[in-house]
Biopython code that builds the backbone (N, CA, C, O; Angstrom):
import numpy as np
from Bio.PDB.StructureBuilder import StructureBuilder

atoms = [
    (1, "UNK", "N", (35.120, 9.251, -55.741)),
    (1, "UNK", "CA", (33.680, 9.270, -55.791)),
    (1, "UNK", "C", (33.249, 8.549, -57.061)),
    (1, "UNK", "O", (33.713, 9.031, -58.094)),
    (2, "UNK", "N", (32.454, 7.494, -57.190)),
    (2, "UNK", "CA", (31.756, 6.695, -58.093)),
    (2, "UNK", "C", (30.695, 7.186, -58.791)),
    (2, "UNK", "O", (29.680, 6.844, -58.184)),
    (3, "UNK", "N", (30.404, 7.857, -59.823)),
    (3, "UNK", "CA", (29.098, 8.100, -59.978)),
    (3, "UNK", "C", (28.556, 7.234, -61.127)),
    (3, "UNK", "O", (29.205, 7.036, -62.154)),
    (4, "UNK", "N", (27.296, 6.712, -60.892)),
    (4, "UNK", "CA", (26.841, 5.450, -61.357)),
    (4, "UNK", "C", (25.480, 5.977, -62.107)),
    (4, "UNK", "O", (25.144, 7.121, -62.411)),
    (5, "UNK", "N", (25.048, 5.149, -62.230)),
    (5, "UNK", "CA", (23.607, 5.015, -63.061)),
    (5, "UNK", "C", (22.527, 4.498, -62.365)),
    (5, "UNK", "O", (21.443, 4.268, -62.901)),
    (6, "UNK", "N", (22.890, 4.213, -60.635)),
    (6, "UNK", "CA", (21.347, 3.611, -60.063)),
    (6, "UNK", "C", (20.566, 4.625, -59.769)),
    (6, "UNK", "O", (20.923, 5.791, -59.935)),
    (7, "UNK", "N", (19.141, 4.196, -59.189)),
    (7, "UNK", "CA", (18.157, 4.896, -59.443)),
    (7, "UNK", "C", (18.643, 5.930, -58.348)),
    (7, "UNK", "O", (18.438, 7.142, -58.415)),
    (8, "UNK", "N", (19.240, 5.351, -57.442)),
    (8, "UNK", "CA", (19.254, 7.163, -56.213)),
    (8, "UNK", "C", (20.152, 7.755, -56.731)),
    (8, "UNK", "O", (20.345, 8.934, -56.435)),
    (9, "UNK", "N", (20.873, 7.159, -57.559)),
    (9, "UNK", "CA", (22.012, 8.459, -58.444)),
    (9, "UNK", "C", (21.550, 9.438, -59.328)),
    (9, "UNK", "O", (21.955, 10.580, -59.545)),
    (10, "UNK", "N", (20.300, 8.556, -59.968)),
    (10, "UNK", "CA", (19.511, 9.703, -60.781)),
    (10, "UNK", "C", (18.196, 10.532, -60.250)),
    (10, "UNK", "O", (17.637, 11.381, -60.944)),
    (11, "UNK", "N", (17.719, 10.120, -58.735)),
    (11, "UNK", "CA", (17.221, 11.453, -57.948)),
    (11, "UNK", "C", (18.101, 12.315, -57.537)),
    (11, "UNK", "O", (17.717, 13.484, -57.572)),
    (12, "UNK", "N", (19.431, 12.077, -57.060)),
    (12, "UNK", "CA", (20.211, 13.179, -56.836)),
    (12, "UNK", "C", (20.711, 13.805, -58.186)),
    (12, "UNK", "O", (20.496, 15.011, -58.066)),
    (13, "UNK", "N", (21.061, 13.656, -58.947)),
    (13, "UNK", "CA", (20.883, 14.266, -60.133)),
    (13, "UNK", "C", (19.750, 15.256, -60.620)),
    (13, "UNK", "O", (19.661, 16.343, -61.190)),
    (14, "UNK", "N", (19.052, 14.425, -60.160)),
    (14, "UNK", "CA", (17.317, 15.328, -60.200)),
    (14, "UNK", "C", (17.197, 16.788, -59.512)),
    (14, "UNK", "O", (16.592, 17.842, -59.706)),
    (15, "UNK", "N", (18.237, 16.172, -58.484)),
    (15, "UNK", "CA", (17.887, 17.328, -57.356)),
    (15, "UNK", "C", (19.048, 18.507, -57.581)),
    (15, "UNK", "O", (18.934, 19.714, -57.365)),
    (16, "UNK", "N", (20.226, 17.753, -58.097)),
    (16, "UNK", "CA", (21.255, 19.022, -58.590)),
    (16, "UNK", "C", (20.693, 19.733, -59.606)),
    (16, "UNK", "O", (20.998, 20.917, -59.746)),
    (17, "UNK", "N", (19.755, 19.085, -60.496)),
    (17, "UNK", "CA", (19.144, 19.885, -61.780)),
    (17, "UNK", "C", (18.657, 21.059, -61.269)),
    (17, "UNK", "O", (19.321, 22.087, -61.405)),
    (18, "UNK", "N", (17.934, 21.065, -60.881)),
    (18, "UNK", "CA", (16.638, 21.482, -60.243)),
    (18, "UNK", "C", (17.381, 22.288, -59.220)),
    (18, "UNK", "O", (16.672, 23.294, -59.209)),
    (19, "UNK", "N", (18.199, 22.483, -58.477)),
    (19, "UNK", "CA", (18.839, 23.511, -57.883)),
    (19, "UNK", "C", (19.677, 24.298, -58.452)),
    (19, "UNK", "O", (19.752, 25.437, -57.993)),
    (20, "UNK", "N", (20.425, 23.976, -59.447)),
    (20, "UNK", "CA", (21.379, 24.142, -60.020)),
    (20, "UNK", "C", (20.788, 25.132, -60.955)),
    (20, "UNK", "O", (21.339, 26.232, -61.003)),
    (21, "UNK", "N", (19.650, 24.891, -61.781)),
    (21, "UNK", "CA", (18.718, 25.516, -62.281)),
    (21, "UNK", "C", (18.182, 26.889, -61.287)),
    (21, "UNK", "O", (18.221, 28.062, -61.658)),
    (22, "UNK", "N", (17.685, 26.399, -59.953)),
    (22, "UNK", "CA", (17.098, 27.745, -59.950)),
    (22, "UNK", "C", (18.086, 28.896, -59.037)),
    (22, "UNK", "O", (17.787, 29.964, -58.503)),
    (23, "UNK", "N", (19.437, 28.109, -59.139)),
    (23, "UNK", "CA", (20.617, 29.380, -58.648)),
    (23, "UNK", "C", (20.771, 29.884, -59.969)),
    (23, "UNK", "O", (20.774, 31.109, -60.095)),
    (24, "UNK", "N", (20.898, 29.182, -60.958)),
    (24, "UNK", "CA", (20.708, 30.027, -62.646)),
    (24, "UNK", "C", (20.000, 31.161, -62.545)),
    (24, "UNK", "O", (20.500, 32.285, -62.488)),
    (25, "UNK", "N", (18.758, 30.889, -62.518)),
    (25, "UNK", "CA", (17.646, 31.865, -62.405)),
    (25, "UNK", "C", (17.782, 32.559, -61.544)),
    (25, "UNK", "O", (17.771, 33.693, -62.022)),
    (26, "UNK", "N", (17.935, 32.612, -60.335)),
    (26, "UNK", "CA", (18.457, 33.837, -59.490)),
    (26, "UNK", "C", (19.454, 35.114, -60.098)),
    (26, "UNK", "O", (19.176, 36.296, -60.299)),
    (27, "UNK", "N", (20.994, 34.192, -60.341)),
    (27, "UNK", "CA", (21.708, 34.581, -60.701)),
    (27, "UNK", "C", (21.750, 35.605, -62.004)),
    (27, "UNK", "O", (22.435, 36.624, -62.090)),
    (28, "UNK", "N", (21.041, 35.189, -62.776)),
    (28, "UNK", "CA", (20.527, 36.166, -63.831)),
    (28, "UNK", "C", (19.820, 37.075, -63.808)),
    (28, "UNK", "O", (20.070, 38.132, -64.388)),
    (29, "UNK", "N", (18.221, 36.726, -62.757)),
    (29, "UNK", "CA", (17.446, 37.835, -62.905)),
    (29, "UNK", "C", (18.353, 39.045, -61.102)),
    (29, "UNK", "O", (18.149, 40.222, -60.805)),
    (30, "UNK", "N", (18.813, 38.507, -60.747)),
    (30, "UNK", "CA", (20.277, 39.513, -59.916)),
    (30, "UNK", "C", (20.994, 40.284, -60.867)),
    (30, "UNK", "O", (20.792, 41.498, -60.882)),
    (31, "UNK", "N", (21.564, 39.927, -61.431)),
    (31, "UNK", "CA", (22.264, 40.283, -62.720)),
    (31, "UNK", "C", (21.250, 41.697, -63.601)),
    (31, "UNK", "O", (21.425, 42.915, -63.628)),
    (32, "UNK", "N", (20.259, 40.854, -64.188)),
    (32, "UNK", "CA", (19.203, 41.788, -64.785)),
    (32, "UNK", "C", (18.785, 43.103, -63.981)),
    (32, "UNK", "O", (18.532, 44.195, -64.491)),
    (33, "UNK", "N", (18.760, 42.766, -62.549)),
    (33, "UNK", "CA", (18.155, 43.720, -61.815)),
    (33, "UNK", "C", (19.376, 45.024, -61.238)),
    (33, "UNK", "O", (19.228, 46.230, -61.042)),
    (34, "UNK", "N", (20.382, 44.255, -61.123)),
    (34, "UNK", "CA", (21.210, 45.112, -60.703)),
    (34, "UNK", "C", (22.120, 46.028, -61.705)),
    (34, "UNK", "O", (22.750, 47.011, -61.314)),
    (35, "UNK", "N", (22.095, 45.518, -63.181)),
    (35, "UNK", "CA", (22.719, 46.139, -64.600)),
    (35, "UNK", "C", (21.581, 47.489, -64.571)),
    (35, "UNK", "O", (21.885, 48.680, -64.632)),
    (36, "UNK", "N", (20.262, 46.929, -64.464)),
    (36, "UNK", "CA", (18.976, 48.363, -64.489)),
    (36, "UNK", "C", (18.678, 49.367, -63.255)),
    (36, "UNK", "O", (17.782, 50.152, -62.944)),
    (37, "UNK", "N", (19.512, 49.064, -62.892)),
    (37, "UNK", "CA", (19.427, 50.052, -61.689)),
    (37, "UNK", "C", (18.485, 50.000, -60.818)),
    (37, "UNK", "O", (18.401, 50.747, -59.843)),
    (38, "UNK", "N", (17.722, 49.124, -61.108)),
    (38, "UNK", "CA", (16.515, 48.938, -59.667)),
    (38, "UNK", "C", (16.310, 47.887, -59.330)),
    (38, "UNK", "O", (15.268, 47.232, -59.303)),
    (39, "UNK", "N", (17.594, 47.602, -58.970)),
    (39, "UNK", "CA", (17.993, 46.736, -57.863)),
    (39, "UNK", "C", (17.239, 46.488, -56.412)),
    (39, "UNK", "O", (17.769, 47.020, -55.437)),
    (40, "UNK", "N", (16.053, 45.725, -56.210)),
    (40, "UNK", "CA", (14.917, 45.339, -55.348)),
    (40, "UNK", "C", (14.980, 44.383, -54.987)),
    (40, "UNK", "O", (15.079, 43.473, -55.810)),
    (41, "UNK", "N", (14.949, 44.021, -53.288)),
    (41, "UNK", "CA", (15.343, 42.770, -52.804)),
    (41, "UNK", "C", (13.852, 41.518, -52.497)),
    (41, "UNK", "O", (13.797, 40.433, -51.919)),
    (42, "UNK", "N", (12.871, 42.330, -53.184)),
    (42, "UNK", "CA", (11.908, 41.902, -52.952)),
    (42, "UNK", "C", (11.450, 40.262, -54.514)),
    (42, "UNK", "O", (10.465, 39.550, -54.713)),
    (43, "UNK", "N", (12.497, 40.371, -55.029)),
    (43, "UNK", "CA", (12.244, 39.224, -55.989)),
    (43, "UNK", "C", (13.164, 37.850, -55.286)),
    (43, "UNK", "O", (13.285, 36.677, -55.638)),
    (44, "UNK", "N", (13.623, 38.515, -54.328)),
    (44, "UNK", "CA", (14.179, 36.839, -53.558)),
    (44, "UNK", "C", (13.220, 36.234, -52.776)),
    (44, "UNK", "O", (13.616, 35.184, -52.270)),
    (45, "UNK", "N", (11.641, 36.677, -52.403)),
    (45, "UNK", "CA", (10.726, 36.161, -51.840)),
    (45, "UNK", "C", (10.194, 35.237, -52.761)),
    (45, "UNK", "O", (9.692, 34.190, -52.351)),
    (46, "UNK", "N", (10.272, 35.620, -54.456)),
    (46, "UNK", "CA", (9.530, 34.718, -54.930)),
    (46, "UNK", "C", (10.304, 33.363, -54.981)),
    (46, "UNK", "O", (9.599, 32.354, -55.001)),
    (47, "UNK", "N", (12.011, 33.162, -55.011)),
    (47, "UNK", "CA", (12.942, 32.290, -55.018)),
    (47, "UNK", "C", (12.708, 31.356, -53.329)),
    (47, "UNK", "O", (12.846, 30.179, -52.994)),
    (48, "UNK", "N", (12.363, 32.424, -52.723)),
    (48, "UNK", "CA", (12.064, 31.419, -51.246)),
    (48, "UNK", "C", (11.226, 30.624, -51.062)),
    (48, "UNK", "O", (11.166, 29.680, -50.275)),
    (49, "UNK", "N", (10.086, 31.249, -52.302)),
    (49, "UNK", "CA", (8.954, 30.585, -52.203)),
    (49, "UNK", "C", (8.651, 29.155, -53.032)),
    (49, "UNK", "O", (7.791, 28.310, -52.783)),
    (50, "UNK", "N", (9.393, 29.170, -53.826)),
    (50, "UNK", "CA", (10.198, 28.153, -54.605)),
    (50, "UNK", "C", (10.818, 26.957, -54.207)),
    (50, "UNK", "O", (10.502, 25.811, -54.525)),
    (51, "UNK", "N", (11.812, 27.368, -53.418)),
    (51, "UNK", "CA", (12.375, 26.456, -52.245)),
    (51, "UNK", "C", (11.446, 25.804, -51.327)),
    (51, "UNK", "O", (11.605, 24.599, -51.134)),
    (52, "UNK", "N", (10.336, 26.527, -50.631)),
    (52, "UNK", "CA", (8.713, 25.853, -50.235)),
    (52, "UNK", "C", (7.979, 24.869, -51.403)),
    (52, "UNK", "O", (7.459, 23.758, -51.298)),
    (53, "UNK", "N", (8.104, 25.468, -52.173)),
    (53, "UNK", "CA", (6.741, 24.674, -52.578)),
    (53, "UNK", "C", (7.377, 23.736, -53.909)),
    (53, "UNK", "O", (6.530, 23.257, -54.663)),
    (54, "UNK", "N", (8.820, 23.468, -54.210)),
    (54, "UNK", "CA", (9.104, 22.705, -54.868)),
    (54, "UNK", "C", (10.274, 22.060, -54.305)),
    (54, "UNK", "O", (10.053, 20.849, -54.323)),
    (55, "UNK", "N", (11.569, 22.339, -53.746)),
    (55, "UNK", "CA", (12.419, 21.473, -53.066)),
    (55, "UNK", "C", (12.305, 20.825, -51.597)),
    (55, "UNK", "O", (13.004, 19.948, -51.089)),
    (56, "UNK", "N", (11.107, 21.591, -51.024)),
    (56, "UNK", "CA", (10.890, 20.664, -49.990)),
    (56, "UNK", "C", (9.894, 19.513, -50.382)),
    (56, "UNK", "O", (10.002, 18.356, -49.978)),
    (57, "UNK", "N", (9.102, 19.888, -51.057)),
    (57, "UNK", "CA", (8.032, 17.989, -51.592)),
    (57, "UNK", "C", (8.990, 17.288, -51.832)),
    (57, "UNK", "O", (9.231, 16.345, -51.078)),
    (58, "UNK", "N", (9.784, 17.543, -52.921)),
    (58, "UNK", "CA", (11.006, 16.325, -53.636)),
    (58, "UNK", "C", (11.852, 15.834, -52.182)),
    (58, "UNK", "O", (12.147, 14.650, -52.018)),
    (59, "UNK", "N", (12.104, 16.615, -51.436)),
    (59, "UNK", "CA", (12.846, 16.262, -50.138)),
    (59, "UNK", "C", (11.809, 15.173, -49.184)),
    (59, "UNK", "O", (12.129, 14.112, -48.648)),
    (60, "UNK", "N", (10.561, 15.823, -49.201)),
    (60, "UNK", "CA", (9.674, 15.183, -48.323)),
    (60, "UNK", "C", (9.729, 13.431, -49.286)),
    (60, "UNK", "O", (9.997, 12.328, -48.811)),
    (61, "UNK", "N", (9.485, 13.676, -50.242)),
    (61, "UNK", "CA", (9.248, 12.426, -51.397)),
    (61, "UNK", "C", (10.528, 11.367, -50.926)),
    (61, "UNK", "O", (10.216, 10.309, -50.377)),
    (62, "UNK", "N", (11.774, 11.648, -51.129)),
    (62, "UNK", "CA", (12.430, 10.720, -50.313)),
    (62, "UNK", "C", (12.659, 10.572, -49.327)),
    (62, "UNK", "O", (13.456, 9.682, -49.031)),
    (63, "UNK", "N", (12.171, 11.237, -48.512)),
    (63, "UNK", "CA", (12.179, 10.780, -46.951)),
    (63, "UNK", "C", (10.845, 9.553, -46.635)),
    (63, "UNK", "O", (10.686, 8.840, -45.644)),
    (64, "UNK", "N", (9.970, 9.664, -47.973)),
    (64, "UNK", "CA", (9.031, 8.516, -47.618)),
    (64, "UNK", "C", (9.181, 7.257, -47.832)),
    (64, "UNK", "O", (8.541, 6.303, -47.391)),
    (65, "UNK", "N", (10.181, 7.310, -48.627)),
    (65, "UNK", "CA", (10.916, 5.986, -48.967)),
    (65, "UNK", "C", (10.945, 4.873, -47.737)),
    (65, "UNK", "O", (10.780, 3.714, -48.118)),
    (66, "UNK", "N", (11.104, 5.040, -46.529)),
    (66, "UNK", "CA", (11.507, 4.598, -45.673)),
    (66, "UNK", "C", (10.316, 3.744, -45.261)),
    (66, "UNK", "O", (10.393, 2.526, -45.102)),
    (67, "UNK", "N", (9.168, 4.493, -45.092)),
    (67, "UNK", "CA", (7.856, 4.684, -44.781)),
    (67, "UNK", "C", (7.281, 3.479, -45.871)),
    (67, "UNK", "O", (6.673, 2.625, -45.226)),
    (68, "UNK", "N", (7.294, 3.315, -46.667)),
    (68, "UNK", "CA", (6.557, 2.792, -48.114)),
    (68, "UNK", "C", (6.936, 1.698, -48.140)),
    (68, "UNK", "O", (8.138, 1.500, -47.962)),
    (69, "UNK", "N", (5.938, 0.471, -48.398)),
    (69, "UNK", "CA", (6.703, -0.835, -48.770)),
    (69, "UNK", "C", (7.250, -0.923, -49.997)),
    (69, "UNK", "O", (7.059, -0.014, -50.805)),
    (70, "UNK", "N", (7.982, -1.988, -50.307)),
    (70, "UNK", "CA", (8.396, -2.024, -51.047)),
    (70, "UNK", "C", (7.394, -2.245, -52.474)),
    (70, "UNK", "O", (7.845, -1.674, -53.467)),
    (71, "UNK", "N", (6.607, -2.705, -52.596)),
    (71, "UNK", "CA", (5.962, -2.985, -53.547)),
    (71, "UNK", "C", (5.349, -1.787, -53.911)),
    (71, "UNK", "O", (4.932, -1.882, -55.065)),
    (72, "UNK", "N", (5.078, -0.505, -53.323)),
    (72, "UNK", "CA", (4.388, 0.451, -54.006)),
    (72, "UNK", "C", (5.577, 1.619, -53.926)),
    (72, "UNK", "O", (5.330, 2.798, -54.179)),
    (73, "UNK", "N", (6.731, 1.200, -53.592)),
    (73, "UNK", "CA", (7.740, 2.347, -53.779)),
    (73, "UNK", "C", (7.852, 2.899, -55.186)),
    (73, "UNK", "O", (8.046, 4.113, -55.235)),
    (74, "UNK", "N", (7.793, 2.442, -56.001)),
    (74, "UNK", "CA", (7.957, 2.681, -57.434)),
    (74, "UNK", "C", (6.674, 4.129, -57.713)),
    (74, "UNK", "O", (6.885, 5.030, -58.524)),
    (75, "UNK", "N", (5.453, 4.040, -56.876)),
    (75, "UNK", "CA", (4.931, 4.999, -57.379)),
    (75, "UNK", "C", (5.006, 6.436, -56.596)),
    (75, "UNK", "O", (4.227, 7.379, -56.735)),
    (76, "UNK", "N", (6.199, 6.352, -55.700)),
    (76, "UNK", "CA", (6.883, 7.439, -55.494)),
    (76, "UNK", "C", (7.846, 7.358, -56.475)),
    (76, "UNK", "O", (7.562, 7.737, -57.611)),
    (77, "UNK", "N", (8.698, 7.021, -56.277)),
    (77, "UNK", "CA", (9.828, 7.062, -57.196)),
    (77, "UNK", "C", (9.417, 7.696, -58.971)),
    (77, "UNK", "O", (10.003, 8.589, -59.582)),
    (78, "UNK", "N", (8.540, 7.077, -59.312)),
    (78, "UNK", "CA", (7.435, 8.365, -60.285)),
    (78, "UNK", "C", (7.046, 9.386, -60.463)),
    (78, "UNK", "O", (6.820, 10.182, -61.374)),
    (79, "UNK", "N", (6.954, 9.221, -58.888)),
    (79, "UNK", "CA", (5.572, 11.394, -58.915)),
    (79, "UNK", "C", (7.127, 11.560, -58.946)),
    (79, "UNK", "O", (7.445, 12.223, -59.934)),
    (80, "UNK", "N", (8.610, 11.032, -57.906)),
    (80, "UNK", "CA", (9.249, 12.281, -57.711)),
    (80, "UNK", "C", (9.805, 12.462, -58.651)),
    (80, "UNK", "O", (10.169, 13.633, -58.759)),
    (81, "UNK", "N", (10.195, 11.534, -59.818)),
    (81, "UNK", "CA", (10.759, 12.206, -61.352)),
    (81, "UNK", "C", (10.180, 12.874, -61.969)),
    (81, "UNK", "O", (10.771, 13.877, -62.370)),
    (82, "UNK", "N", (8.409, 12.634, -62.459)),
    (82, "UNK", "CA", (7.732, 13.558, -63.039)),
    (82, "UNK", "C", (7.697, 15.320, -62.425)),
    (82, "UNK", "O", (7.746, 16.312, -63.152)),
    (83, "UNK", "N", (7.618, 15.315, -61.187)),
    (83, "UNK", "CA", (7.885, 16.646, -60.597)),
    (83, "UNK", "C", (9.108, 17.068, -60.803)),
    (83, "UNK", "O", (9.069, 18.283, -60.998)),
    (84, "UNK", "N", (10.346, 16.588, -60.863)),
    (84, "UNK", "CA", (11.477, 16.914, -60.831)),
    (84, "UNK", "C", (11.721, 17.363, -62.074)),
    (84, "UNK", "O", (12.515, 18.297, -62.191)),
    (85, "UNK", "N", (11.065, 16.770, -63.304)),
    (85, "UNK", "CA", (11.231, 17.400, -64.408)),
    (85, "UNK", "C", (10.301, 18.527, -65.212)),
    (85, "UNK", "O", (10.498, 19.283, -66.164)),
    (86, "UNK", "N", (9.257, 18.259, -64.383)),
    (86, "UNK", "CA", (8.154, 19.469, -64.396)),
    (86, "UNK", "C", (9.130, 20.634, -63.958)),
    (86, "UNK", "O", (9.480, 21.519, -64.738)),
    (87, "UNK", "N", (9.619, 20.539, -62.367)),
    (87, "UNK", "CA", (10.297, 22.009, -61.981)),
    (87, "UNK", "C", (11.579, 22.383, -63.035)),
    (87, "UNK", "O", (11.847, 23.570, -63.220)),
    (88, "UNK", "N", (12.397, 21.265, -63.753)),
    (88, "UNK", "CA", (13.583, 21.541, -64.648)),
    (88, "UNK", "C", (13.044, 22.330, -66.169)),
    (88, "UNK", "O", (13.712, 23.053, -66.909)),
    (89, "UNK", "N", (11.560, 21.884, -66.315)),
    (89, "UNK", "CA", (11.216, 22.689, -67.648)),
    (89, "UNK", "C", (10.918, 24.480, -67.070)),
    (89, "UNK", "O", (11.005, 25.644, -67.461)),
    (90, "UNK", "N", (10.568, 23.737, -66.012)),
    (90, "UNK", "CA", (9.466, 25.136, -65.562)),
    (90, "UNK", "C", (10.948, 26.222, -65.357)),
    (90, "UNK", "O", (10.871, 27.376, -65.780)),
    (91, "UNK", "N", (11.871, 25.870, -64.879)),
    (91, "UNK", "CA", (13.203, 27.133, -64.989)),
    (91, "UNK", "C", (13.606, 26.794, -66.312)),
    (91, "UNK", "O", (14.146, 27.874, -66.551)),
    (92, "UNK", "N", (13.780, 26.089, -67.442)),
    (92, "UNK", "CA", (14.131, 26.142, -68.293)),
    (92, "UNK", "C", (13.411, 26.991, -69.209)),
    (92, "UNK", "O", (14.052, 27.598, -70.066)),
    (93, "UNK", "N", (12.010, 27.124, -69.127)),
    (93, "UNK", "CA", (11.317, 27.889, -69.823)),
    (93, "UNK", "C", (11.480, 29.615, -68.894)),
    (93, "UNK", "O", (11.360, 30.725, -69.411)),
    (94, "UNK", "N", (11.696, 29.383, -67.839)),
    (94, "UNK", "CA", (11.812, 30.540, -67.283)),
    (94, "UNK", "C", (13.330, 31.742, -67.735)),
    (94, "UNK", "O", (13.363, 32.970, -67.818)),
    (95, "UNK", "N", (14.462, 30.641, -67.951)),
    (95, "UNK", "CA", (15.668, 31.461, -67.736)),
    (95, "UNK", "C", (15.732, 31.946, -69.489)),
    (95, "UNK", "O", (16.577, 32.730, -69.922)),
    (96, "UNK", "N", (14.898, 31.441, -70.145)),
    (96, "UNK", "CA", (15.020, 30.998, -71.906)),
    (96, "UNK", "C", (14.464, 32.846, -72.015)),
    (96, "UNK", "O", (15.053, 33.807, -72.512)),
    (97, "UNK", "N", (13.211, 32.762, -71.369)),
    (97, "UNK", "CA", (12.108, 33.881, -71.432)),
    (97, "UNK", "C", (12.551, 35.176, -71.000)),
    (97, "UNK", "O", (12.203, 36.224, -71.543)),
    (98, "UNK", "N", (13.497, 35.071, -69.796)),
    (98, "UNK", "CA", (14.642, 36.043, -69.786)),
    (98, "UNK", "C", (15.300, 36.446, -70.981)),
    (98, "UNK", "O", (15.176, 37.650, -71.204)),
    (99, "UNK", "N", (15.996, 35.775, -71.860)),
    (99, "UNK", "CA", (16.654, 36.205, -73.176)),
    (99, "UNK", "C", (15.818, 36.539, -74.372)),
    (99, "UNK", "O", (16.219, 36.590, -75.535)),
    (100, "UNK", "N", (14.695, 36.743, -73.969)),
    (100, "UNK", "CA", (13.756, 36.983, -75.403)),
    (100, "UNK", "C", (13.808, 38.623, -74.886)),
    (100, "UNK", "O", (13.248, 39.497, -75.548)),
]
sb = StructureBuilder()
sb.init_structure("model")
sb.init_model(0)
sb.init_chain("A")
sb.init_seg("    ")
for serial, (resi, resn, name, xyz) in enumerate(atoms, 1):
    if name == "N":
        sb.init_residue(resn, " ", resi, " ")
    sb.init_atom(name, np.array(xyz, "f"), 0.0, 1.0, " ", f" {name:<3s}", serial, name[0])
structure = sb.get_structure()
């Protein structure tokens, strides 16, 4: 396996972040919940909801690729990094806020 530096190498990168990240965050606040004894299955709705409203746009975002000429592809290729790193702060500030 080659892993390179072109640009779809660094949306999939984007996209391992960003998942990779919010199995972190699961994994911990699981952890947190189940060390305190009230262990509630009702905080995996907010993780589902997550998966809605942030890994399916980034998914939808390259599937438009196809769709888009070439000359205005670039301003996808934009929103979907700026979002991608919006959602990587947004668990980074999340899993941090856990340890305080």
């Amino acid at each position: 396996m080659d892993y390179g530096f072109s640009l779809v190498d660094w949306m999939l990168y984007t996209l391992w972040a960003v998942i990779g990240l919010m199995i972190l965050d699961f994994v911990i606040a699981f952890i947190r919940s189940f060390w305190k004894g009230s262990f509630d299955t009702s905080f995996i709705l907010g993780y589902l909801k997550d998966i809605l409203y942030f890994l399916v746009p980034l998914q939808f975002l390259t599937s438009m690729f196809g769709l888009v000429p070439t000359q205005t592809r670039w301003i996808l290729i934009t929103f979907f990094f700026i979002s991608g790193i919006a959602i990587v702060i947004k668990y980074l500030k999340d899993i941090f806020s856990k340890f305080r």
